[in-house]
C-alpha positions as CSV (number, residue, x, y, z in Angstrom):
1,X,0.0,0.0,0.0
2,X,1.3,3.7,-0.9
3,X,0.9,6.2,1.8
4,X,0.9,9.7,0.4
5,X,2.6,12.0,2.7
6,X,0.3,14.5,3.7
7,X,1.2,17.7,2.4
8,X,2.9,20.9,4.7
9,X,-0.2,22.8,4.6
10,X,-2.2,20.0,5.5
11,X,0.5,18.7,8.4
12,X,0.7,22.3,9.7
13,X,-2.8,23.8,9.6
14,X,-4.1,21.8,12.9
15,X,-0.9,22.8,14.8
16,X,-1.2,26.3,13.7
17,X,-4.3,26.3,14.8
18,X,-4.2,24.5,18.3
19,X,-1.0,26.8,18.7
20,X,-3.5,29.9,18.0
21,X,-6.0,28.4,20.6
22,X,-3.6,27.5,23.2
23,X,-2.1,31.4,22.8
24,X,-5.8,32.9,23.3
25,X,-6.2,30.6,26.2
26,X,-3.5,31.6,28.3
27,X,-4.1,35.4,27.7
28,X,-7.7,35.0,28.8
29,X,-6.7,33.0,31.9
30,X,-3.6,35.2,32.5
31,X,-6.3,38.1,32.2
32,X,-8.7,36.6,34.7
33,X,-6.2,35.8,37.1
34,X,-4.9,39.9,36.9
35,X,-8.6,41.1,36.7
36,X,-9.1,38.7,40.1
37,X,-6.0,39.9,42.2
38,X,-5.8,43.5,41.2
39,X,-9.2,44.4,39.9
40,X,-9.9,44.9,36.1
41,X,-9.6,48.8,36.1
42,X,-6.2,48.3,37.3
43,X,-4.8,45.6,35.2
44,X,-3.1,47.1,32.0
45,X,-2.9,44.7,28.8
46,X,1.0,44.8,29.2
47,X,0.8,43.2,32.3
48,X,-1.4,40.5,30.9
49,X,1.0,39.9,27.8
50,X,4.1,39.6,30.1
51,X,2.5,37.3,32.1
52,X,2.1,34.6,28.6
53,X,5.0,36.0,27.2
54,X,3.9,37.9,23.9
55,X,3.3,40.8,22.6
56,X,0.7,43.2,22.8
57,X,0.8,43.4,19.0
58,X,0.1,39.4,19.4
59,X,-2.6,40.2,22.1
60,X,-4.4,42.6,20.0
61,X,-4.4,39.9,17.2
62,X,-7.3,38.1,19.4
63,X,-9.0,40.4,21.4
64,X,-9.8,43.9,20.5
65,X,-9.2,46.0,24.2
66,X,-8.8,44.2,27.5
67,X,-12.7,44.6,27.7
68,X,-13.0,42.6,24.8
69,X,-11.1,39.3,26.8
70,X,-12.9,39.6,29.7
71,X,-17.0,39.5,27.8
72,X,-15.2,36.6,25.1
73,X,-16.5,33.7,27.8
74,X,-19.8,35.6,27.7
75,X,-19.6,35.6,24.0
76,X,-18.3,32.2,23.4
77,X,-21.6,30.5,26.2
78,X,-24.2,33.0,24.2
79,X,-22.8,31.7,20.7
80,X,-23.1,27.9,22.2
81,X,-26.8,28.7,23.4
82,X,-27.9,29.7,20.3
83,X,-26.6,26.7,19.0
84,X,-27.9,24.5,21.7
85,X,-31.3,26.1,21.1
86,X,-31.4,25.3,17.5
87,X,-30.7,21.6,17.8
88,X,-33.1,21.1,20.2
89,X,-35.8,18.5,19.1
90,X,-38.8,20.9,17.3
91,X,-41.5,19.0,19.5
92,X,-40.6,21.4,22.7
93,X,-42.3,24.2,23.3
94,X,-40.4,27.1,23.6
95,X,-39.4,27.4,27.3
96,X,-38.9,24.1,27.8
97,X,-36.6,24.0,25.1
98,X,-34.6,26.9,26.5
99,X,-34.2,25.2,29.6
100,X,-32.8,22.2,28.3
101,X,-30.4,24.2,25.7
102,X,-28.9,25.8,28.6
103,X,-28.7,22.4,30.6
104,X,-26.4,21.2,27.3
105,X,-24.6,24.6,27.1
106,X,-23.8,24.3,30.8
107,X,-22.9,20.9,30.7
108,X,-20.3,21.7,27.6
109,X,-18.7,24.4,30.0
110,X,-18.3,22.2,33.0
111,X,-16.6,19.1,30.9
112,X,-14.5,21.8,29.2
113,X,-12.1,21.7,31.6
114,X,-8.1,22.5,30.1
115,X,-9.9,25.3,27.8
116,X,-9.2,28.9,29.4
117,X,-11.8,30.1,28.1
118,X,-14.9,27.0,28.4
119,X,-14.3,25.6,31.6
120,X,-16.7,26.2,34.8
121,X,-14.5,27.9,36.8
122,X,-13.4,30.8,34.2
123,X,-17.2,31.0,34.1
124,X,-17.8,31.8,37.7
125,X,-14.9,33.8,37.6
126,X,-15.8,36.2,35.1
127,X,-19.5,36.3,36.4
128,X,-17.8,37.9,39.3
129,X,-15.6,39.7,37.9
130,X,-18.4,41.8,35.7
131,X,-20.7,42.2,39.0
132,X,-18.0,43.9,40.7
133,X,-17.0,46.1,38.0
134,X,-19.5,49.0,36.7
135,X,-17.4,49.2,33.3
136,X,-17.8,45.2,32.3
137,X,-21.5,45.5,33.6
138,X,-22.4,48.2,31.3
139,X,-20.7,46.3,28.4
140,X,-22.5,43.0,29.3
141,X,-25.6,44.3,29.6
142,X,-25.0,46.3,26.0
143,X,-23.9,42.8,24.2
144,X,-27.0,41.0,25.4
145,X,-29.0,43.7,24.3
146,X,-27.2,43.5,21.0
147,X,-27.7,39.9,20.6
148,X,-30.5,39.2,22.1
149,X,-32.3,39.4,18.8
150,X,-30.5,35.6,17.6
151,X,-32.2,33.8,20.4
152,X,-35.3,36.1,19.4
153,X,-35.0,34.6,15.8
154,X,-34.4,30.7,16.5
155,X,-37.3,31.0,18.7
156,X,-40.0,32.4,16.2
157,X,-38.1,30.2,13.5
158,X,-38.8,26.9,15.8
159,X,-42.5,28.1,16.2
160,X,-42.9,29.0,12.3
161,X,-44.3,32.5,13.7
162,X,-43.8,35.8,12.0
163,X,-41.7,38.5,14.4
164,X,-43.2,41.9,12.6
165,X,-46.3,40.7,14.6
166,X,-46.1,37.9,17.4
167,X,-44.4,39.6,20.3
168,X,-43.6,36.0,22.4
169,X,-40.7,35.1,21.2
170,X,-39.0,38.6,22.0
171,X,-40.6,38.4,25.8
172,X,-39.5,34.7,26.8
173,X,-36.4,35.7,25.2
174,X,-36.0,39.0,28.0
175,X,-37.8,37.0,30.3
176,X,-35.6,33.9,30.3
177,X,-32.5,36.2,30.3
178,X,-33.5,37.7,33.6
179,X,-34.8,34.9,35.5
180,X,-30.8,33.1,34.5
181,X,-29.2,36.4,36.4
182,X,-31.8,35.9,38.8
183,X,-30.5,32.0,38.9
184,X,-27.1,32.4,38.8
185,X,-27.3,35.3,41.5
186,X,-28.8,32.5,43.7
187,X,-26.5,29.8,42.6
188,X,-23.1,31.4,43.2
189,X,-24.4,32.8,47.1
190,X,-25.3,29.2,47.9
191,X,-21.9,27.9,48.1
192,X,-22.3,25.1,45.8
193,X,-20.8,25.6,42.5
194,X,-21.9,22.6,40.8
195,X,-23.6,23.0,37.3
196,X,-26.6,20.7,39.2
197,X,-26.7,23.2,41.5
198,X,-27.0,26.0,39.2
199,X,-29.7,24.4,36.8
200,X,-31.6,23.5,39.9
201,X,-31.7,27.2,41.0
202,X,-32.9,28.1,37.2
203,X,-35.5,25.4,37.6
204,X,-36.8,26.6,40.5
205,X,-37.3,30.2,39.3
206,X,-38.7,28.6,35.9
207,X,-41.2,26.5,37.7
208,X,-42.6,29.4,39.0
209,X,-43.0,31.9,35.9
210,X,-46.6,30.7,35.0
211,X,-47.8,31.4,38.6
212,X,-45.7,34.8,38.7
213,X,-47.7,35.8,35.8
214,X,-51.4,34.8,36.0
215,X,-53.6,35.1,38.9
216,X,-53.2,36.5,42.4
217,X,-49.8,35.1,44.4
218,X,-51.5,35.2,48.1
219,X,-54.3,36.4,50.4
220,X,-56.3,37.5,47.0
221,X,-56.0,34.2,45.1
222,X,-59.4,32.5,44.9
């Protein structure tokens, strides 16, 4: 049998890019690390390039501004929920197959571990991180409401509805997003950082968002 020797490009496109990946991993982790011990205002890029060892032309090759490493987990877990959305089965309705996208995206995050910028600790790390900075905050809150609009349009494509003139799809999407921060507010005070932990807290606030909506909550019900 002839074996054709696989060509340069061929041999040294994969390394190339694992070598890429590997490079934006450590400046992420280098970043959260700086962002953690000194505080993100105070962290300049230079410090996070001479902590990997490059450049900041190299660092600015993968992330914009330092603001744009510390929302790229945010980025990269909203990307994957879209994703998750769309291959759930079509014969969910709409929140239930929300919840179970995020179980999938969650569980991707928490077997992810050796990634920088996927596993479950740079992801309760850079929840933190935001909360505690007004700057990263602001920015978050700007990129969801920039992108909000994708898990908008998977939703109305899933239900075949038209999104000039149903409204639903655009409030469970705002709806959802603010019972996860309400979830993940919960999840990180309880002390237990497991992802079963977490998707129990966002079960637990789901279960209770047809109640919360129709009908009296106490002494007036009935």
């Amino acid at each position: 049998m002839t074996v054709t020797p696989l060509s340069p490009s061929a041999s040294t496109g994969p390394r190339r890019e694992r070598k890429k990946r590997q490079t934006r991993d450590a400046l992420i982790a280098a970043g959260l690390e700086l962002f953690e011990t000194k505080g993100y205002e105070h962290t300049a890029v230079r410090e996070i390039t001479d902590t990997v060892d490059v450049s900041e032309r190299t660092f600015f090759r993968y992330f914009a501004s330092k603001e744009d490493l510390a929302l790229s987990f945010i980025s990269e877990a909203a990307r994957g929920l879209v994703d998750a959305l769309a291959a759930r089965p079509p014969g969910e309705d709409p929140l239930t197959a929300l919840r179970a996208a995020l179980r999938d995206q969650m569980g991707r995050i928490s077997t992810s571990e050796g990634s920088s910028s996927g596993d479950l600790h740079s992801y309760v790390s850079v929840i933190k991180i935001i909360e505690k900075t007004p700057s990263l905050l602001a920015a978050q809150l700007r990129y969801t409401h920039d992108h909000n609009d994708e898990i908008v349009r998977v939703l109305a494509e899933r239900e075949g509805v038209d999104l000039a003139t149903d409204l639903r799809p655009r409030i469970l999407a705002a709806t959802f997003g603010a019972l996860v921060f309400l979830a993940n507010r919960d999840w990180r005070a309880n002390g237990d950082a497991s992802i079963e932990a977490m998707m129990a807290s966002v079960d637990a606030y789901a279960d209770q968002l047809g109640p919360a909506l129709s009908g009296h909550w106490g002494s007036q019900a009935g």
